[in-house]
C-alpha positions as CSV (number, residue, x, y, z in Angstrom):
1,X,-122.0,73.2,105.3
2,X,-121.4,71.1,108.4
3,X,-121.2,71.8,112.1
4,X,-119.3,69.2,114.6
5,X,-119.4,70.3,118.4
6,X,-117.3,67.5,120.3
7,X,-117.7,69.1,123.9
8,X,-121.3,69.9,123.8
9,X,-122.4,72.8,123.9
10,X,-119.9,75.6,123.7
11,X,-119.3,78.8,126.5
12,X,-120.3,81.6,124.7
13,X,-117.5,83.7,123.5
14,X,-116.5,86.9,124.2
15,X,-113.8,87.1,121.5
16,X,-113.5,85.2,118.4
17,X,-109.9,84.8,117.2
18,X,-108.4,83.6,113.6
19,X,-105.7,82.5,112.3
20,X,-105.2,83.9,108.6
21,X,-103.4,81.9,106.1
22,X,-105.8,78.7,105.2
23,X,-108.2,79.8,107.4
24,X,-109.0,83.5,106.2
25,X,-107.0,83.5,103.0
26,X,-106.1,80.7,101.3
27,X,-101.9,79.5,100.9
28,X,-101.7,76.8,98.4
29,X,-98.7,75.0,97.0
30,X,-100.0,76.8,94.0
31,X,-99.1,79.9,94.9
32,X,-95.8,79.2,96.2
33,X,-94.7,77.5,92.8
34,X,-95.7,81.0,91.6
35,X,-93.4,82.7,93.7
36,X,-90.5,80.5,92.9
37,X,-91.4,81.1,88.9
38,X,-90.8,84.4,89.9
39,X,-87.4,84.1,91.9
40,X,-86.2,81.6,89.0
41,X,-86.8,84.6,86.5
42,X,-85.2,87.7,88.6
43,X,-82.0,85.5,89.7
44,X,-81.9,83.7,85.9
45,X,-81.6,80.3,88.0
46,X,-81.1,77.5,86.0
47,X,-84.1,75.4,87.8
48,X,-87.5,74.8,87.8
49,X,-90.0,75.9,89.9
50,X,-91.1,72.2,91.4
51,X,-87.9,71.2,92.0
52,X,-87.0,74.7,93.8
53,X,-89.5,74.4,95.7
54,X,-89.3,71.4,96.5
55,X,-85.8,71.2,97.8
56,X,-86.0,74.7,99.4
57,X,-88.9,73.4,101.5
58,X,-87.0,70.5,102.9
59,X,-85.3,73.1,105.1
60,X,-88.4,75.1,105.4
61,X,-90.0,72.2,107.1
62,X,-87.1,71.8,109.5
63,X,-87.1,75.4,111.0
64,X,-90.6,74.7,111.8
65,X,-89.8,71.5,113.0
66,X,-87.1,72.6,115.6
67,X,-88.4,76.4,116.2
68,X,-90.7,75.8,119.2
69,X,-89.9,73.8,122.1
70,X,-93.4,72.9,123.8
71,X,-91.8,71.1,126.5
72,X,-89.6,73.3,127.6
73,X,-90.1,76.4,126.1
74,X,-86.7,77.8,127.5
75,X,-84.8,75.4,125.6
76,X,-86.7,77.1,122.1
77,X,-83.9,78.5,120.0
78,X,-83.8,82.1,119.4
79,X,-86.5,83.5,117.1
80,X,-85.9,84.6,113.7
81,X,-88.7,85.8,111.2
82,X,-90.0,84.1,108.4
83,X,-88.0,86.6,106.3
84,X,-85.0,85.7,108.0
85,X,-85.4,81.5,108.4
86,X,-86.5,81.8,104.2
87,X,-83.4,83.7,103.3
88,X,-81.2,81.0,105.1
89,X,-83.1,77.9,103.3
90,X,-82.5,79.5,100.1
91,X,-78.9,79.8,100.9
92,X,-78.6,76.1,102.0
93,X,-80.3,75.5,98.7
94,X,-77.6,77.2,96.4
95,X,-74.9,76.0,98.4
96,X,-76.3,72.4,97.7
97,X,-76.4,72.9,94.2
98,X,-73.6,75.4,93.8
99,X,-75.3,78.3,92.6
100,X,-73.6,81.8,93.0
101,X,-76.7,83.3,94.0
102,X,-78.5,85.9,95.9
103,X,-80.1,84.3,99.0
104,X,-81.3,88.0,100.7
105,X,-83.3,88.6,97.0
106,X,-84.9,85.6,97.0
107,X,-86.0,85.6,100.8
108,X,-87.4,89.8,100.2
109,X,-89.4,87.8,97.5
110,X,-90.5,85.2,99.1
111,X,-91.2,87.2,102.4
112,X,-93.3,90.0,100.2
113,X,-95.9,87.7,98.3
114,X,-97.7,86.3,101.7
115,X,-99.2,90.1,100.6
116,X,-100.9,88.6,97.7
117,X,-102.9,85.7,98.7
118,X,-106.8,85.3,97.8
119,X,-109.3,85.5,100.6
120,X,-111.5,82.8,100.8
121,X,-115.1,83.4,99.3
122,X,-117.1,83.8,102.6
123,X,-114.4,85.6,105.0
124,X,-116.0,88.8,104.5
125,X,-119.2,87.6,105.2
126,X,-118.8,85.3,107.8
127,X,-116.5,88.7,109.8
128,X,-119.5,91.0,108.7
129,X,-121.8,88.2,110.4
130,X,-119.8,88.2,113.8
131,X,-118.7,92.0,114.2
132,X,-120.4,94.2,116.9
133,X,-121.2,90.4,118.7
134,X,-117.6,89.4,120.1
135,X,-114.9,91.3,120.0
136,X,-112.6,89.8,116.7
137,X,-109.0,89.3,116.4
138,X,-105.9,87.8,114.8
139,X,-102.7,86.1,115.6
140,X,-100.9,83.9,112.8
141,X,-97.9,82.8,112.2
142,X,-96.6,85.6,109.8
143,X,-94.4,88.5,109.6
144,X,-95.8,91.5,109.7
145,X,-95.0,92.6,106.7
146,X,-96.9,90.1,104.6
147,X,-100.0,89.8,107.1
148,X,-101.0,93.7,107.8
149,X,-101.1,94.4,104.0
150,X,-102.8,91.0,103.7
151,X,-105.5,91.8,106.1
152,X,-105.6,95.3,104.8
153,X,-106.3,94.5,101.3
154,X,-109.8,93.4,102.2
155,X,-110.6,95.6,104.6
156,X,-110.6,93.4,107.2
157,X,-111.1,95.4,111.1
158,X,-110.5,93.6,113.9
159,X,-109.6,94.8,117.8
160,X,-106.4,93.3,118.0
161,X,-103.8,91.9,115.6
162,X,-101.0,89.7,115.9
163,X,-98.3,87.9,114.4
164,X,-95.5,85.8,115.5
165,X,-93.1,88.4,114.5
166,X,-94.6,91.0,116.9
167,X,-95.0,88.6,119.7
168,X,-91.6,86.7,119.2
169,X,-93.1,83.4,119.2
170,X,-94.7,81.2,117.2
171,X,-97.7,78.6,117.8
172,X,-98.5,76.6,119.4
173,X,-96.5,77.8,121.9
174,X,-98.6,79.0,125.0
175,X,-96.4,82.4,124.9
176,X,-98.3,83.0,121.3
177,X,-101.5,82.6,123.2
178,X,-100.9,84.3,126.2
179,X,-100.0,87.9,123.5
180,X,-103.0,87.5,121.3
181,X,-105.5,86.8,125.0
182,X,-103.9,90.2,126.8
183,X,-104.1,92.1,123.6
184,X,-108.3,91.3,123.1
185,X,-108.0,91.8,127.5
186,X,-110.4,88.2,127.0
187,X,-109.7,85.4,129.3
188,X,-108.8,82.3,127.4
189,X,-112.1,80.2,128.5
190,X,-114.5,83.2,126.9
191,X,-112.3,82.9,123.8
192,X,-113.1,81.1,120.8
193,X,-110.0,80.3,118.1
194,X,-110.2,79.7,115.1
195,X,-107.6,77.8,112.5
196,X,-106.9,75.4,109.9
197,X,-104.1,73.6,111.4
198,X,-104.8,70.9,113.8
199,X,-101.1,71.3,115.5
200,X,-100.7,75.2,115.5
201,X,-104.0,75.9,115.9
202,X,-106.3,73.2,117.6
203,X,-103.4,72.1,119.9
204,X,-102.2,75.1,120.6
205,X,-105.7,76.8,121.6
206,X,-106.8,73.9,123.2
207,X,-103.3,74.0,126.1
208,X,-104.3,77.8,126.9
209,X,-107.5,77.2,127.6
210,X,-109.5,78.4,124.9
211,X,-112.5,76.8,122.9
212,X,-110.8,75.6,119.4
213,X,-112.6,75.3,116.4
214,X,-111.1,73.6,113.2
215,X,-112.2,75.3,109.8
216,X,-112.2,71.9,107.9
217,X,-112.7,72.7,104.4
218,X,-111.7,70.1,102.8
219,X,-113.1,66.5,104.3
220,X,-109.8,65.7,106.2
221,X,-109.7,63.3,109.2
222,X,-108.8,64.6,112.8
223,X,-105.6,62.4,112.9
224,X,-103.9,63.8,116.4
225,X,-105.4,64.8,119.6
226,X,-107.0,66.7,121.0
227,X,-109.8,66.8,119.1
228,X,-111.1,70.2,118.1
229,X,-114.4,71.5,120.3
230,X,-116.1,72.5,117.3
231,X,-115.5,71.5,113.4
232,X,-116.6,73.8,110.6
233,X,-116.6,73.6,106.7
234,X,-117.6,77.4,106.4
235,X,-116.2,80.5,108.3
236,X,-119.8,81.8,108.2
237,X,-121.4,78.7,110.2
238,X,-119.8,80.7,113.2
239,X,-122.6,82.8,113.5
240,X,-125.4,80.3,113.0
241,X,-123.5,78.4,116.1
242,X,-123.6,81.8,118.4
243,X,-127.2,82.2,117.3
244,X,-128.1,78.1,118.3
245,X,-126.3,79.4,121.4
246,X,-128.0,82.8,122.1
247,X,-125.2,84.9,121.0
């Protein structure tokens, strides 16, 4: 395990915020090719999984491309929910390959399995570690649907919960930041967040004013700025950093 604090030493928290998928539980490509094995099999689509995924994702990536405005967030189009945007990219996808098939089936699939994703190994720990110390909370970009079950699985607590779904935004947007601040009733500078993504996350946390801290868990470089405050390997060097602290 490996600590990086890049601002010196951090304000003391009063909340400590997460994202969920990759940073809580992990998402992997794995698991998605799963999920397509499984559409392939209800809708008997004549594909397989890698290249499903692979061309449903091209339009995947493009919603979240053009979702969030950060410039002027006016201009943002309206919101739709993951459910929603992944029923639409698997209809582009059978209309590019001519496939009478069912579009709202394989979106309700697709939507329901963020419920099974495994939690990383120290997660409960590391929230065990922090709770009763800062208040502890949640905002991902998720539907409800798949992140309350998720959370819920594990029996996972924490004071507030969010999703982009429930705010009608989606990070980094500072509108996402702004729900999940008044919802822990924590200013932003006595609020540490926590993520795995360097744009929704570290970005995002850093233009509202919080302390970001990048749960790095596999070697990568910091290849955008800003730069995160703190860098972690391990969800559970958290509390060894409020400790060093006096937390």
């Amino acid at each position: 395990m490996a600590v990086t604090l890049r601002s010196g030493q951090p304000v003391l928290p009063k909340a400590i915020a997460f994202d969920c998928y990759d940073t809580l539980f992990a998402n992997t490509h794995d698991a998605w090719k799963v999920c397509f094995g499984e559409i392939i099999e209800a809708l008997n689509l004549p594909l397989n999984a890698e290249e499903f995924w692979t061309h449903w994702r091209k339009y995947e990536v493009n919603f979240r491309k053009i979702r969030t405005d950060l410039g002027r967030p006016y201009n943002s189009p309206p919101f739709k929910s993951y459910r929603q945007a992944w029923t639409e990219s698997f209809q582009q996808v059978f209309d590019d390959l001519d496939l009478d098939a069912d579009a709202k089936a394989a979106g309700d699939r697709a939507a329901l399995h963020m419920t099974d994703r495994p939690v990383f190994p120290e997660t409960v720990e590391a929230l065990k570690l922090l709770k009763g110390r800062v208040k502890l909370g949640v905002f991902s970009n998720a539907d409800d649907e798949g992140l309350l079950p998720l959370l819920a699985s594990e029996g996972l607590e924490f004071d507030f919960i969010a999703s982009s779904q429930s705010a009608q935004v989606y990070k980094p947007a500072l509108a996402a930041f702004k729900h999940l601040y008044e919802g822990l009733e924590t200013e932003a500078s006595k609020i540490w967040y926590v993520g795995d993504k360097l744009f929704d996350d570290v970005l995002g946390g850093y233009r509202s004013g919080a302390t970001t801290v990048w749960i790095n868990r596999n070697g990568e470089e910091v290849d955008r700025e800003p730069a995160p405050d703190i860098e972690i390997t391990d969800l559970r060097e958290l509390s060894g950093i409020l400790e060093h602290i006096g937390g």
